[in-house]
C-alpha positions in Angstrom: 47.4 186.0 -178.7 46.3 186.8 -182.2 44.5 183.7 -183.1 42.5 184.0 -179.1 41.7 187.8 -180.1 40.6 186.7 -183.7 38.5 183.4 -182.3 37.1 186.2 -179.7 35.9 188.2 -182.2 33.8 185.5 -183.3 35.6 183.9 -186.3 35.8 180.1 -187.0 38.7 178.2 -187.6 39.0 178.5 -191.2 38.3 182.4 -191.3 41.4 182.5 -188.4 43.9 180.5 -191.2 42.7 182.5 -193.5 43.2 186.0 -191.9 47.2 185.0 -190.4 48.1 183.4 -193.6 48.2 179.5 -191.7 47.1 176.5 -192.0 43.5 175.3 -190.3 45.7 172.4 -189.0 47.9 174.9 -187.3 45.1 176.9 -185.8 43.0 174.1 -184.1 47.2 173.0 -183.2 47.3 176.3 -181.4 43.8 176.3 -179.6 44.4 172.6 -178.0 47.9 174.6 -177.1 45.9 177.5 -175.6 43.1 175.6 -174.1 45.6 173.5 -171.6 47.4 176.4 -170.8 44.2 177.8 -170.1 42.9 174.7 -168.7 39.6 174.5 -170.9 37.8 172.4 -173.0 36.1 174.6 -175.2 36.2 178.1 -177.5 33.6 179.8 -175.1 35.3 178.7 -171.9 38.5 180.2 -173.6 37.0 183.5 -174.5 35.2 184.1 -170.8 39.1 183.2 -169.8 40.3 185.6 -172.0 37.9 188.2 -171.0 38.3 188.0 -167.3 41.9 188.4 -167.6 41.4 191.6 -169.4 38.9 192.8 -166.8 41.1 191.8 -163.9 42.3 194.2 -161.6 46.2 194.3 -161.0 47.4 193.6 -157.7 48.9 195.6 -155.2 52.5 193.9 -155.9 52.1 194.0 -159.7 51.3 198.1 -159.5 54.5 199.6 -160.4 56.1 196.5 -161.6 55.8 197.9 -165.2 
């Protein structure tokens, strides 16, 4: 989750390593991880993922599940 939030804040690979204390290996490692979970191709198709699972409502089932 940290290295989608930092990539979503705009930072390239290198900047990401760099911030978590990691290797760029490990980064772009973690993003083609990401990106099939995701099932993307790309950073921008990850971060308009990411963002429409923040703006999602919860279901009527999920409510109270907490």
């Amino acid at each position: 989750m940290e290295v989608v939030h930092l990539v979503c804040m705009g930072l390239l690979t290198k900047q990401v390593a760099e911030r978590l204390h990691i290797s760029e290996f490990t980064v772009r490692s973690y993003l083609k991880t990401i990106y099939c979970k995701l099932g993307v191709r790309s950073r921008g198709a990850m971060v308009y993922a990411y963002a429409q699972s923040l703006s999602r409502k919860p279901r009527e089932d999920e409510v109270g599940a907490h």
